[in-house]
N, C-alpha and C positions, 0 to 999 in steps of 0.2 A: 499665411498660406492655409487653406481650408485642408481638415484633416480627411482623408479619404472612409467613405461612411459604409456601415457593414449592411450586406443585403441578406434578407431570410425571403422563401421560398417558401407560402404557405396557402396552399390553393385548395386546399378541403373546404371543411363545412364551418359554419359560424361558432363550434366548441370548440374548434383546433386553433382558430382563429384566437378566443379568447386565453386559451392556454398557453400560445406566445407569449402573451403578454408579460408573465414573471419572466421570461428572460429577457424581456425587451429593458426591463426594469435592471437587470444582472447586467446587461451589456453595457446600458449608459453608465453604469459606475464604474465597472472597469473598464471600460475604454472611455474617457469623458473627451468630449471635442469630436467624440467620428456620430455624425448623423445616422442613425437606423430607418434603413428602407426595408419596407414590404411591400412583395408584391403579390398579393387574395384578389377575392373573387368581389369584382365590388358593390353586391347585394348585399353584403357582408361589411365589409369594411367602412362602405359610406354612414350603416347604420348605426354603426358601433364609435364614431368618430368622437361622441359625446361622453367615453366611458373608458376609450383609447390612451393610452402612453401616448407620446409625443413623439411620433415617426411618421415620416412619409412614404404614404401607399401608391403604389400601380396595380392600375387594374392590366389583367395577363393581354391584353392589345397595347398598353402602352410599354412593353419591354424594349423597345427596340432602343430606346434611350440606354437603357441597363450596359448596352455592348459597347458604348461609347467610354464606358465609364472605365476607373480600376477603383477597386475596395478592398477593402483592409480584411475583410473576411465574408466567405457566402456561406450561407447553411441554407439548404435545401429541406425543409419538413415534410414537403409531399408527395406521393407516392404517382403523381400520374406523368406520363414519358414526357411532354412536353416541359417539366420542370427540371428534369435531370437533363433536357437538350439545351434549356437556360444554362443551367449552373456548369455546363463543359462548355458552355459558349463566351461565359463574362469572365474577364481578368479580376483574378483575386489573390488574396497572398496565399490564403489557405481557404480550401474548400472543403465543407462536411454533409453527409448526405449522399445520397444515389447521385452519381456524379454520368451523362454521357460521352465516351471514349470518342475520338475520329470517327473509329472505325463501327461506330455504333453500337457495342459493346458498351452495358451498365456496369460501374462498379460504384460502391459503398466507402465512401473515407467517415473515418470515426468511428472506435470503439461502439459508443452508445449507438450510434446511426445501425451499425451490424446487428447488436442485439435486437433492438427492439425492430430491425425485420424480418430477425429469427424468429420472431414471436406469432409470427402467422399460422394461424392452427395450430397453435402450437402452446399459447400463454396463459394455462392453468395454473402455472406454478411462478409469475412472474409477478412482484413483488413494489418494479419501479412504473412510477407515475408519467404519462408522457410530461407531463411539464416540465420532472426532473430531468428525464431522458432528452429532452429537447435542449436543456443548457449543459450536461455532465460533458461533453467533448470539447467546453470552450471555456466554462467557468468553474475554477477550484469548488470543492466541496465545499473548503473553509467558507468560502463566501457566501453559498446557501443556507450554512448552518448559520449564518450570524445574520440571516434576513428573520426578522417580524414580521407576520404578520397579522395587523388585526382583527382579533376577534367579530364575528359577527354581531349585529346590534341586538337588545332588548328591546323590545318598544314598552311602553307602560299598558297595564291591564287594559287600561279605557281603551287600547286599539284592539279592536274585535274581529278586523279581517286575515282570513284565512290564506292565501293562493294555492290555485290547483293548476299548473299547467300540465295540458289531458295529453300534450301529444308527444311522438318521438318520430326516428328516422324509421324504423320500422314496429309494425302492431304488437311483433312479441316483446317490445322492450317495453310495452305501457301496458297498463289494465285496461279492461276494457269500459265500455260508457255504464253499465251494472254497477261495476264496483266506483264511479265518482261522483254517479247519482246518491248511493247509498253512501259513502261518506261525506258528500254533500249535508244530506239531512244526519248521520251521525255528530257534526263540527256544528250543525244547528242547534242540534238537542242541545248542546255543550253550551252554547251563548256563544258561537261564534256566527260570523258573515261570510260564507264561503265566495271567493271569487274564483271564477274559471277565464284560466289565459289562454293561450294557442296561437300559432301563425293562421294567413289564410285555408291552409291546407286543413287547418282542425275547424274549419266554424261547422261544419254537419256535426261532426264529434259534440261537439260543445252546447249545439243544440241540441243535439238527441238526450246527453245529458242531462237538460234544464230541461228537456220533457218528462223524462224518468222521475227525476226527484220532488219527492213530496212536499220539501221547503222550498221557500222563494232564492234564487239563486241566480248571482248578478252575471252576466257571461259579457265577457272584453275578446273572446278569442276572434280572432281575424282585423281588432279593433285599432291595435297599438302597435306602432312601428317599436323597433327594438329600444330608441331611444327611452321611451314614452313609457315601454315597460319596467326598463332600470328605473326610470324615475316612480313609477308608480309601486316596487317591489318594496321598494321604504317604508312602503305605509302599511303593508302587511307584516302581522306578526309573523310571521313561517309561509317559508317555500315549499308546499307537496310536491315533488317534481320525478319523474324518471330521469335515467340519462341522457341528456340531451342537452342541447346549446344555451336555451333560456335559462339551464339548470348555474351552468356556470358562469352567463349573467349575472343572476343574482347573488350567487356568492363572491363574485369579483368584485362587487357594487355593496358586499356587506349585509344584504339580507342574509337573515336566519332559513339554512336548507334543511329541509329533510329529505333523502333521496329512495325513493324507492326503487331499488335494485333488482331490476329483472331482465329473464330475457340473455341474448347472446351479448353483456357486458361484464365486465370487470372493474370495480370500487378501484381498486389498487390501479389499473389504469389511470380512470374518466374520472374518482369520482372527483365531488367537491373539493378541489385543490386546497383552500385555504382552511387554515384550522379552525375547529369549533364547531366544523358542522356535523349531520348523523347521518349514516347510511343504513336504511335495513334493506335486510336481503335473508331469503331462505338458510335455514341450514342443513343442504343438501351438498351430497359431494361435486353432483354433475354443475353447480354454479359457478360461476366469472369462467362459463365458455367462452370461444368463438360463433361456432352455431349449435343450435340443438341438434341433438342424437335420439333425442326421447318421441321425439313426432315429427309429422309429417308436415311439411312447408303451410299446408291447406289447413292443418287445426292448428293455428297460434291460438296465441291470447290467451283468455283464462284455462285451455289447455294444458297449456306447458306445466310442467309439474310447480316451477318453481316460482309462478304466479297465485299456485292454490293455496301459500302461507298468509299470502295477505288478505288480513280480515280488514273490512270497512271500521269496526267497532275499534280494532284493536291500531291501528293510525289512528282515528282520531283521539283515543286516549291517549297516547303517544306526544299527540300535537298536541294537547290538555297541559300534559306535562313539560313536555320542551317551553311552551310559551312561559309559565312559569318559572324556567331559570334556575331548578333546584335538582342538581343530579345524583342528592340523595335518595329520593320519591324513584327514580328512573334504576336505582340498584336493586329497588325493591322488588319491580317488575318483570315479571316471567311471558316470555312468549313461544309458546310452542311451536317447536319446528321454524324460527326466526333467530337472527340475528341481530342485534343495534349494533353500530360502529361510529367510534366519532374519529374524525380527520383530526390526524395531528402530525407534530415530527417526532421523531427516533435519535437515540443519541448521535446520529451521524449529522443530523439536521436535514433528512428525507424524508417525504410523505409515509406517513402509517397511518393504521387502523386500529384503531384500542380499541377490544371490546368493553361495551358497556351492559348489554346483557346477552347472554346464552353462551355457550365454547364453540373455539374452530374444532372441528376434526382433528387431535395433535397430529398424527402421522403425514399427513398432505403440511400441515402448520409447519413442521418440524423438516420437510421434504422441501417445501417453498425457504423458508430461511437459508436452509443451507446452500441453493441454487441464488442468494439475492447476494448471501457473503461471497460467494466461492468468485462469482463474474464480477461483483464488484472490486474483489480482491484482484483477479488475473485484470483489470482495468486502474489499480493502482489508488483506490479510494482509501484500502485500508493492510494492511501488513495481514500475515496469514494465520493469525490467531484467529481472527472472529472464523473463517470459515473450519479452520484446526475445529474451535470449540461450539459450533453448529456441529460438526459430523461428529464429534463426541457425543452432545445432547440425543441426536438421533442414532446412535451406535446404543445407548443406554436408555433409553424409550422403549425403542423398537426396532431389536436387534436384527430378526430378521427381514424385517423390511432393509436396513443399512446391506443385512448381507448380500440381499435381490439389489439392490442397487448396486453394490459394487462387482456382484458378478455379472452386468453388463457390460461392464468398462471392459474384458478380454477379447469381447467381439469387437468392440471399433479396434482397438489395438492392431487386431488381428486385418482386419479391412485394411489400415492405413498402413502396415507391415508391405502387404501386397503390392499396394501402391506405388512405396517406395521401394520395393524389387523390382518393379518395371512389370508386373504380374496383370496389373489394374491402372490404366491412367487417371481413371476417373472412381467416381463412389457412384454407384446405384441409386437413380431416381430415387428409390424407393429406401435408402438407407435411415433416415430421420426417423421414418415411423416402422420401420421396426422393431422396435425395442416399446417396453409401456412406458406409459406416458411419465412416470415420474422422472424417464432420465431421458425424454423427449427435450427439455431445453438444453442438453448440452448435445445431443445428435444432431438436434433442427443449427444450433450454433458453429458447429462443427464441420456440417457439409456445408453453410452461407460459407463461413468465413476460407475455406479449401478452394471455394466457388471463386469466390472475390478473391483468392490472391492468385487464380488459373492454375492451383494443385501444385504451388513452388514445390520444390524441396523443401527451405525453411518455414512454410505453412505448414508441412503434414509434420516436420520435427514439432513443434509447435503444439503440433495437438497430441502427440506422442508425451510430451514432458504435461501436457494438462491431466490424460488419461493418469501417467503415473500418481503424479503431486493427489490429485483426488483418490486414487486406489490409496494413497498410503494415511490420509485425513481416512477412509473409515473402512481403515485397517482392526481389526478387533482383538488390540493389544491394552 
């Protein structure tokens, strides 16, 4: 008898798409015999068939099959209403994800699912990767930590081409055609071959480019179906890439990334899942936004403050170095007002970020760990040491920052006191961003999760025994 097969709901864009994939890999091992359905967008999916895990896709006109069916589990990834009226529509054992009620009412099953859409406006200080976020409600941790994965390739010296894909989902997340003219011919001077990628949507981009730049520079953008590009990423020493979908093509597929980080992203998000790759990015506090605060919708691009760190000269040295393989040379280098980050895991077996050159900010560094132990703790990853000894670390850093943070914890106290006196049935639209942003991920967590259980009693206890447990971790004893 055929075992009943697990459905994922992932109807975003071609990066969400590709960041399924580690769990598509997690589920057939532990669940072996149940089939993995997906059901994307299938400009996406048909494309990607060549680079794809072994699962079968629906495109979102062919669900009506899905209702006939039962499965052993649904997880919904996407955020748009039509998939959360799927996943309250199809028979499952357990459902995770924004879930649709009868009555039309959304609610959210699963831990991690909560989290991370608390994270809306909200994910400055958040730490987990969606690829991890997308398996922590169905696959033990043990099992992530004890995944491999490999390393990205070398090529040999004699391979002399470069990759520049110029574009993203939007202008502030990329540089502008200036700065891949000018590294264009920087990666020249070097002895390298710069090649420029792009979908249809970048071939102006790409030609304006290969107007700008002074050297000869081969342009493929609008040329290569996605297939065609994984295959051709092989052949290039380094990936230049923002964040964006092609980006994690390529590192899915094992080329060498370099990512440049800019713009309304976050590395600890999007970036390059698998280990071994680099991320720079500014080292600015207002970095791994949501949107910019610093200008106005009309002046992106090299505007944006945290676009003016990238020099043309100082990537292509960068890529000099990366191609060579020696990340001694790379300790030695300083970049002003920059960060390097290489993708790795953490003793838990979770996406992190090791610097390789420059410092985070401690006080935000020290303010995000304690927010990554404390919710992975209240979700059962880890016993209440590690966040115990995070709000230690930051109790003796920087005292008075621990003391501002813990003297906001009296006002939610105080809010959900009300509550449950019958005072307040509800919390105030506007509760979440009340408070600054450092103790933003537990207010934005607080009113989701109050929201999602329709203000029980044992949800406001709930956040009652959270508030204390965290007052007494950075208690300053």
């Amino acid at each position: 008898m055929a075992k009943p097969p697990i459905l994922i709901l992932q109807m975003q864009r071609m990066g969400d798409t590709i960041l399924t994939f580690p769990l598509v890999l997690w589920l057939t091992r532990r669940y072996p015999g149940h089939p993995v359905w997906i059901v994307a967008e299938r400009m996406f999916y048909e494309a990607l068939l060549s680079v794809s895990p072994a699962v079968t896709y629906f495109p979102w006109e062919g669900t009506g099959r899905l209702l006939k069916e039962r499965f052993l589990l649904c997880l919904n990834l996407s955020h748009r209403p039509e998939a959360a009226d799927l996943a309250g529509r199809v028979q499952a054992e357990a459902t995770f994800g924004t879930v649709a009620a009868p009555d039309g009412a959304h609610y959210i099953n699963g831990f991690f699912q909560l989290y991370r859409a608390a994270l809306t406006h909200c994910n400055r200080h958040n730490r987990l990767h969606w690829a991890d976020l997308n398996a922590l409600d169905i696959v033990p941790l043990d099992e992530l930590r004890a995944t491999r994965w490999p390393l990205p390739r070398t090529l040999s010296q004699d391979a002399r081409a470069v990759g520049l894909f110029v574009g993203a989902s939007e202008r502030a997340k990329r540089p502008e055609p200036g700065f891949w003219a000018a590294l264009s011919d920087e990666l020249h001077g070097r002895g390298f071959r710069p090649v420029l990628f792009g979908g249809p949507g970048e071939r102006e981009l790409a030609a304006e480019i290969q107007r700008r730049a002074r050297c000869r520079v081969l342009n493929q953008a609008g040329r290569l179906g996605l297939g065609e590009l994984a295959a051709v990423c092989q052949t290039m020493q380094l990936m230049i890439t923002p964040d964006t979908g092609p980006m994690h093509l390529a590192a899915w597929t094992g080329a060498k990334v370099l990512n440049l980080s800019m713009g309304p992203v976050n590395p600890w998000e999007t970036g390059p899942y698998q280990p071994g790759h680099y991320v720079l990015r500014a080292a600015k506090s207002c970095v791994g936004c949501w949107e910019c605060g610093k200008t106005s919708p009309d002046k992106q691009g090299d505007g944006l403050p945290c676009h003016q760190t990238f020099s043309p000269s100082r990537v292509a040295l960068l890529a000099s170095l990366l191609t060579k393989d020696r990340p001694g040379d790379l300790e030695r280098l300083r970049l002003p007002g920059g960060r390097l980050l290489l993708t790795a895991r953490d003793d838990a077996g979770l996406y992190t970020l090791r610097p390789v050159i420059g410092t985070a900010p401690e006080a935000r560094e020290l303010v995000s760990r304690l927010w990554s132990a404390f919710f992975g703790w209240r979700a059962g990853l880890w016993d209440q040491d590690r966040p115990a000894k995070d709000a230690r670390a930051l109790l003796q850093s920087q005292p008075k920052l621990a003391m501002a943070l813990r003297g906001v914890l009296p006002r939610f106290g105080r809010e959900l006191r009300r509550s449950l006196a019958g005072k307040a049935v509800t919390l105030d639209q506007n509760f979440w961003r009340a408070v600054p942003p450092m103790a933003r991920p537990l207010s934005s967590w607080l009113h989701l999760f109050l929201q999602n259980a329709d203000y029980s009693l044992h949800a406001k206890r709930e956040s009652l025994e959270m508030l204390e447990v965290l007052s007494i971790f950075l208690a300053d004893s």
